[in-house]
N, C-alpha and C positions, 0 to 999 in steps of 0.2 A: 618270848614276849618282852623281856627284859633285856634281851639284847635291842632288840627295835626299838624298845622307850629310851634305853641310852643313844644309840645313833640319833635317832630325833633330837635329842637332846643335845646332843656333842651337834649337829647341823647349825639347829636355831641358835648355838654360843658361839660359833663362827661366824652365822651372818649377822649375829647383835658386835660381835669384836669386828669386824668388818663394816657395819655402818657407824661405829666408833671411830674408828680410823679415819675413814672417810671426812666426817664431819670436825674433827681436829685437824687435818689436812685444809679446810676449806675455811677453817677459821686462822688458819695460820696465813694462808695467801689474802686473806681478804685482811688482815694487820698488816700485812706488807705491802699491799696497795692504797693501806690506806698512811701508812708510813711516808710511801713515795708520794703520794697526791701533798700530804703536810711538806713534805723538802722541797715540792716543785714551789706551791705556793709560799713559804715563805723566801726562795730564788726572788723571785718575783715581787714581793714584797721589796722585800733588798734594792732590788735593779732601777735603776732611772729611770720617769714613766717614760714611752715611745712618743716620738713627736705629735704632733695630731696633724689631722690632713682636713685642707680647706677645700670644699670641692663647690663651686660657683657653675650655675646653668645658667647660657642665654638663649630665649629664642628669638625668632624673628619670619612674621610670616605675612607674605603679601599674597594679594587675590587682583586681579586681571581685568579689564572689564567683562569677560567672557566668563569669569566666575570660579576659572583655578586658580587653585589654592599652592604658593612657593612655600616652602617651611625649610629654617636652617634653626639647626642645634648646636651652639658650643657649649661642652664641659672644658672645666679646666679645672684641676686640682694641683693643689701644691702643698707643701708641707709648712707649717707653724714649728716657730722655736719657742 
């Protein structure tokens, strides 16, 4: 009887030290990702902003006497200093 209430005993101290572990294990990677997300953004912070891009739509569309319809599309983008 008392062996079995230790064994029970000595089980549930392992899986409560085993979801210890666990759970400091998972708080330790989620500090370090949040470590890495802080050094990416302050990289970033740092860095010269990226040019910006000018993007210009033309269309142009004629119809026929017959009733169809021509359609032309230019994009054109180009980069901003």
């Amino acid at each position: 009887m008392f062996l079995a209430l230790g064994i029970i005993i000595f089980i549930i101290g392992c899986c409560m030290s085993s979801y210890e572990d666990n759970t400091y294990n998972a708080q330790r990677r989620e500090e370090q990702r949040h470590r890495e997300l802080m050094r990416a953004l302050e990289e970033c912070r740092n860095s010269p902003p990226a040019p910006r891009r000018k993007k210009q739509v033309r269309r142009r569309f004629a119809q026929d006497k017959n009733g169809n319809i021509l359609g032309e599309e230019i994009t054109e983008e180009e980069l901003e200093d």
